[in-house]
OpenMM code with the backbone's topology and positions (N, CA, C; nanometers):
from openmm import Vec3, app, unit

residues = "UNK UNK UNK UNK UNK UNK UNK UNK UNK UNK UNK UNK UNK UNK UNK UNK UNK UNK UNK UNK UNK UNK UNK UNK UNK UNK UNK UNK UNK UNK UNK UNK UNK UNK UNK UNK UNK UNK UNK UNK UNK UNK UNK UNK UNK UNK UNK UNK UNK UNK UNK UNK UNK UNK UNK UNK UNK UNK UNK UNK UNK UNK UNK UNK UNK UNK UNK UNK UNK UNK UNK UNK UNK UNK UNK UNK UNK UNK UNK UNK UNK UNK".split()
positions = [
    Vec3(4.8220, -3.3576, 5.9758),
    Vec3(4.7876, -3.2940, 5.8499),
    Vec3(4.6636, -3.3642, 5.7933),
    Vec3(4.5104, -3.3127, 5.7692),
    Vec3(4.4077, -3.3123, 5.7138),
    Vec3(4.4546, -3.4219, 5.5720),
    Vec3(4.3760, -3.5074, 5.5349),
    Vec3(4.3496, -3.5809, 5.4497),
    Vec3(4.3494, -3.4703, 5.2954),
    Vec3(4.3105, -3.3986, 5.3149),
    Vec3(4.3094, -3.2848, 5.1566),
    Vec3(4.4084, -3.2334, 5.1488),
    Vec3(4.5039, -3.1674, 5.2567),
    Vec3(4.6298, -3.1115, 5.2627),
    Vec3(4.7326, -3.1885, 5.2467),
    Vec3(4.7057, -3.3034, 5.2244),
    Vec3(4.8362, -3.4163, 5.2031),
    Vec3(4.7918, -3.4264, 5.0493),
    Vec3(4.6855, -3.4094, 5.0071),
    Vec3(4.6875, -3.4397, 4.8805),
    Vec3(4.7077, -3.3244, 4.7775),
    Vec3(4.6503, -3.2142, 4.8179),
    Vec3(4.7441, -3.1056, 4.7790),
    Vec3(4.8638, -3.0574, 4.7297),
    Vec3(4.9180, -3.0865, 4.8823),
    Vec3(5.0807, -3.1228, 4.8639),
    Vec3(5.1221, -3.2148, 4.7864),
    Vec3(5.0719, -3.3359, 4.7660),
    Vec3(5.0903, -3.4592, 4.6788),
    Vec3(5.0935, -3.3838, 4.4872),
    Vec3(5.0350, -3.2941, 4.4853),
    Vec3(4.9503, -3.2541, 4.3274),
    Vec3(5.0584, -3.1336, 4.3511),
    Vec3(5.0980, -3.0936, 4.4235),
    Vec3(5.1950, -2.8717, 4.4067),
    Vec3(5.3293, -3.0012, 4.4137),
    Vec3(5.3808, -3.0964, 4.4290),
    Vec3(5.5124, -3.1648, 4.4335),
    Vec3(5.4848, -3.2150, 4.2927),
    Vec3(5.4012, -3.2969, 4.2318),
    Vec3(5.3663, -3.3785, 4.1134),
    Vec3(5.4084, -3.2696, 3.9969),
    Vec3(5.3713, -3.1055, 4.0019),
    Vec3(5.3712, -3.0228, 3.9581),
    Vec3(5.4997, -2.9509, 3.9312),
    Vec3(5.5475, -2.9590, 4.0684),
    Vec3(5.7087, -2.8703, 4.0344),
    Vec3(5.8410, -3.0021, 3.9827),
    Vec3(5.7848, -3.1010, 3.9996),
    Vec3(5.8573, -3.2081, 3.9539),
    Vec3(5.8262, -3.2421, 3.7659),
    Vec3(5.7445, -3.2293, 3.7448),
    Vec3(5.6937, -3.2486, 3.6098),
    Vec3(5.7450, -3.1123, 3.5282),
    Vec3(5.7153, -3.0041, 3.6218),
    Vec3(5.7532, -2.9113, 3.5211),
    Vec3(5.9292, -2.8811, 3.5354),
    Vec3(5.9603, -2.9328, 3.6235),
    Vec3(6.1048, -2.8902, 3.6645),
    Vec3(6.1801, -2.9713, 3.5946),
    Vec3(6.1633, -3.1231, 3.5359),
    Vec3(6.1687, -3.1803, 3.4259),
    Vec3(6.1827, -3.1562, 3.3103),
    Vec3(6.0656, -3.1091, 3.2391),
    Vec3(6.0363, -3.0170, 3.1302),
    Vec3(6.1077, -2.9513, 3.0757),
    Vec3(6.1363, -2.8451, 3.1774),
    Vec3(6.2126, -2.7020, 3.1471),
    Vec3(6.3698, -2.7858, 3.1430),
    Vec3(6.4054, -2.8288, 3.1893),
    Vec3(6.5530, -2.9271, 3.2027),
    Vec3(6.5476, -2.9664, 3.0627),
    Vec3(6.4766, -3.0549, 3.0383),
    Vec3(6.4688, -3.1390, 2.8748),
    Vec3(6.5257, -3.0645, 2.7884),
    Vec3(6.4407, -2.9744, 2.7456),
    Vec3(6.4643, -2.8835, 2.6103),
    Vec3(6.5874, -2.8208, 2.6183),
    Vec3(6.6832, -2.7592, 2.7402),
    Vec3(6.8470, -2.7612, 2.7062),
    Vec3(6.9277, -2.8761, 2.7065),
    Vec3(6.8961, -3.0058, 2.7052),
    Vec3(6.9350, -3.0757, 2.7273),
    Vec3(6.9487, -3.1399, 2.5905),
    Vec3(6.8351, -3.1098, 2.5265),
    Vec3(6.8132, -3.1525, 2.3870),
    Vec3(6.9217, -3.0397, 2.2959),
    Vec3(6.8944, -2.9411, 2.3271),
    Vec3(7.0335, -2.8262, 2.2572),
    Vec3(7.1248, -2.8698, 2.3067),
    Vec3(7.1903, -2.9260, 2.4053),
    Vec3(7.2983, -2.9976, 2.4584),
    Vec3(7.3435, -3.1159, 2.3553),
    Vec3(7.2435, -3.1828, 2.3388),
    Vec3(7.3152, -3.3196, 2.2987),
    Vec3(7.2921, -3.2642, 2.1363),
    Vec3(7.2410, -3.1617, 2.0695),
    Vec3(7.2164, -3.1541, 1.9542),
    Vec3(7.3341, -3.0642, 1.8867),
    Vec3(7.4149, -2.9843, 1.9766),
    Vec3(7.5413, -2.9448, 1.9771),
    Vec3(7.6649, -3.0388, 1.9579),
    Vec3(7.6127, -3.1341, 2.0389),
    Vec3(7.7481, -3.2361, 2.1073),
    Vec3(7.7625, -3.2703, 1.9822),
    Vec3(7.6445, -3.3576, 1.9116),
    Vec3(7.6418, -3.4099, 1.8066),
    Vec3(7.6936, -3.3444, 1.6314),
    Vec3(7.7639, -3.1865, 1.6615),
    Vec3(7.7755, -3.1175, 1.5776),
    Vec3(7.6374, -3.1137, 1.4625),
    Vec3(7.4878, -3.1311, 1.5468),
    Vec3(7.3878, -3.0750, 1.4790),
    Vec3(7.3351, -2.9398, 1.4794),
    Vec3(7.3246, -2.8626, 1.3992),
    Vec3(7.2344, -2.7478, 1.3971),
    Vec3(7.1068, -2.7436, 1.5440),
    Vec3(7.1688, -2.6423, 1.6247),
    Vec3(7.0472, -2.5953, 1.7404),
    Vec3(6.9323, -2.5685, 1.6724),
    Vec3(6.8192, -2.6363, 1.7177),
    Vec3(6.6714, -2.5520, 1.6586),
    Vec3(6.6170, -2.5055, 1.8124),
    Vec3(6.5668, -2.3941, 1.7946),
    Vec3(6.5473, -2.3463, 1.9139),
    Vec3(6.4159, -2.3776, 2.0477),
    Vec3(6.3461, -2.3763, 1.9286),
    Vec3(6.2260, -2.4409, 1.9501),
    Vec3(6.1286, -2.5426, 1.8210),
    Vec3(6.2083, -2.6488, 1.8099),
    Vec3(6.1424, -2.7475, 1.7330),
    Vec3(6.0081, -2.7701, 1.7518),
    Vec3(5.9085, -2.7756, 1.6458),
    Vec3(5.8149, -2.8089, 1.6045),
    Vec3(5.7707, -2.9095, 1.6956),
    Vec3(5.8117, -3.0238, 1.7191),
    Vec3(5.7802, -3.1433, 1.8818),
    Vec3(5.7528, -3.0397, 2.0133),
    Vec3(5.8319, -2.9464, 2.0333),
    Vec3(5.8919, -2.9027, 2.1730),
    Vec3(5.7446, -2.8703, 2.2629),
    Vec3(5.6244, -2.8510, 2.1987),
    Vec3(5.5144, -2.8144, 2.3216),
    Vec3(5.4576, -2.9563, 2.3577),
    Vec3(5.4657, -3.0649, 2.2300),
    Vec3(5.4759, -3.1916, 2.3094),
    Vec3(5.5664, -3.2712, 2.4114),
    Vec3(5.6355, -3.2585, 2.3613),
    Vec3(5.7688, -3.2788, 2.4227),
    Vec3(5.7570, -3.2516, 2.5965),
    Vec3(5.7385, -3.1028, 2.6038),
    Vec3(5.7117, -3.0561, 2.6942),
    Vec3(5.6434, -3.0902, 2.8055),
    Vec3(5.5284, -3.1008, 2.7469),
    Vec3(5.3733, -3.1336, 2.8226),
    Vec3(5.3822, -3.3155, 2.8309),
    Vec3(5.4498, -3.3994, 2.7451),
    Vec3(5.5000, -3.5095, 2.7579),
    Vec3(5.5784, -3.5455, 2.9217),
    Vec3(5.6298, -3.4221, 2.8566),
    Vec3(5.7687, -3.4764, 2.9775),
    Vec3(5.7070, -3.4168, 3.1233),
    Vec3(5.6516, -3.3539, 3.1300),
    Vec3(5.5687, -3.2587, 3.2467),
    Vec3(5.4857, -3.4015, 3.2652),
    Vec3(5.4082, -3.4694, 3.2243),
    Vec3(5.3381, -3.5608, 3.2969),
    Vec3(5.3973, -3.6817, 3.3310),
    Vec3(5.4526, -3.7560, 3.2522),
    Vec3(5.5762, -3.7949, 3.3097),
    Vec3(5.6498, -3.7860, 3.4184),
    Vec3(5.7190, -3.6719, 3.4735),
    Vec3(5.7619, -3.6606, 3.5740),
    Vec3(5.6709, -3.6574, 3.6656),
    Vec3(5.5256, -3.5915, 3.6749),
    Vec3(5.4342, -3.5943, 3.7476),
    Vec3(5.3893, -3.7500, 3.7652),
    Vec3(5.3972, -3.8368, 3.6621),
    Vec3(5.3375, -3.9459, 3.7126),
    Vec3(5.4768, -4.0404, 3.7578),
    Vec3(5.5993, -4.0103, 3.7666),
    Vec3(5.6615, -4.0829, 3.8394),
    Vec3(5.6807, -4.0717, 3.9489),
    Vec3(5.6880, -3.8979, 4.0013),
    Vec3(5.6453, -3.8503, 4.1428),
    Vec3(5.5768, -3.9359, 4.2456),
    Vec3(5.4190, -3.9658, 4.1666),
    Vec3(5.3042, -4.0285, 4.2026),
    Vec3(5.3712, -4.1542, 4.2206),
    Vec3(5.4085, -4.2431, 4.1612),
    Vec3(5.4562, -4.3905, 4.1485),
    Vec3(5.5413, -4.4103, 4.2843),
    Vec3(5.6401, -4.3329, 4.2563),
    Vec3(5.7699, -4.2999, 4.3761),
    Vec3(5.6709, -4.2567, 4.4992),
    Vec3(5.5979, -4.2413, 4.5389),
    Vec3(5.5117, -4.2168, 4.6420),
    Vec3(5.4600, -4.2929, 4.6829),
    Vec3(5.3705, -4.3950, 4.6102),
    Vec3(5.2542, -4.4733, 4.6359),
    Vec3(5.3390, -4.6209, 4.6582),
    Vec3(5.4522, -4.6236, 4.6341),
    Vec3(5.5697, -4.7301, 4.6129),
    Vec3(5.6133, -4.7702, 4.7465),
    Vec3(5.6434, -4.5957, 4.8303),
    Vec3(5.7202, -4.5819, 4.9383),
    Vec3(5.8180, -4.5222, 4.8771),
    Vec3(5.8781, -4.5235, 4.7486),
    Vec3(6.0247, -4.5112, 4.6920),
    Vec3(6.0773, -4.3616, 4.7872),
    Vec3(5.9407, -4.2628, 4.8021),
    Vec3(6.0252, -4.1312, 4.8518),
    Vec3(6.0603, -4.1630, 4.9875),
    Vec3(5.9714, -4.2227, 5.0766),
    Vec3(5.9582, -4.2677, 5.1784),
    Vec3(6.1235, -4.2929, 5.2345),
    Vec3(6.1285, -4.4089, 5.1224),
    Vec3(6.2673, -4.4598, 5.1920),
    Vec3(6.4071, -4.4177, 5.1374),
    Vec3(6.3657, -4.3234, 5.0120),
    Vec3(6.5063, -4.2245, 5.0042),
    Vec3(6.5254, -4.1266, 5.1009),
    Vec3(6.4029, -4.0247, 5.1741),
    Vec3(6.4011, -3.9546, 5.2690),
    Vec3(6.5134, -4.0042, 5.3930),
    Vec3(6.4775, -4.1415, 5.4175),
    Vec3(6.5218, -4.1659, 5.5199),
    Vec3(6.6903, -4.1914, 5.5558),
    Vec3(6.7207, -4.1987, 5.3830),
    Vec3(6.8381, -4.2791, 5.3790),
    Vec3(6.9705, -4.1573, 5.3073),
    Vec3(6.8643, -4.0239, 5.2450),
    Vec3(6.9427, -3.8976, 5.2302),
    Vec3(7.0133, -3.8862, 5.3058),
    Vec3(7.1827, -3.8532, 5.2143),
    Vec3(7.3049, -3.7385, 5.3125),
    Vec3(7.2994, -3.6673, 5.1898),
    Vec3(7.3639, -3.5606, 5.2002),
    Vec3(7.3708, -3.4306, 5.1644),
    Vec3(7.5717, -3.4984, 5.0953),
    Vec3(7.5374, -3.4877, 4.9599),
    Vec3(7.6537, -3.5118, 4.8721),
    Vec3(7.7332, -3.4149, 4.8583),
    Vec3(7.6902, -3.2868, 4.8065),
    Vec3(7.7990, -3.1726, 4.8091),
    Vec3(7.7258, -3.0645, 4.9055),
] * unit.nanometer
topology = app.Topology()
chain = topology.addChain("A")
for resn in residues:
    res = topology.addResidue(resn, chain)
    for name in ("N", "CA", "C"):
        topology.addAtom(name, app.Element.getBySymbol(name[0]), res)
C-alpha cells in the first residue's frame, strides 16, 4: 500500500472515529441528564461545541493510538467477546 493510501486511510478512520464519538456523546448526555431526574434539553446551547470538541478528540486519540502502536497491538491480541 502506497505511502498516501495509508494516510488516507489514517484521516477516513480519524474521521469515523471522531464522529462516531460525537454522535454517541449527545445521547449519552440525555442519558445521564434523565438518570439524574434533570430536565432533557434537546439540543443545548454547548452541543455544536461539544460536538466538534468531541469529534477531534476522538480523531486525535485515533492518531495517538496509532503512532503509539496501541492499535497495532490490540489488533493482534482481539477475540471477538459476543
Amino acid at each position: 500500500m502506497k505511502k498516501v493510501d495509508k494516510l488516507v486511510r489514517l484521516l477516513v478512520e480519524m474521521v469515523v472515529v471522531g464522529v462516531g464519538l460525537a454522535l454517541l456523546g449527545l445521547p449519552v448526555s440525555w442519558l445521564m441528564r434523565a438518570a439524574s431526574g434533570k430536565k432533557i434539553v434537546w439540543w443545548p446551547k454547548h452541543a455544536r461545541a461539544m460536538l466538534v470538541g468531541t469529534a477531534f478528540t476522538g480523531a486525535a486519540f485515533h492518531l495517538i493510538c496509532e503512532i503509539s502502536g496501541l492499535n497495532q497491538w490490540y489488533v493482534k491480541r482481539y477475540v471477538r467477546l459476543l
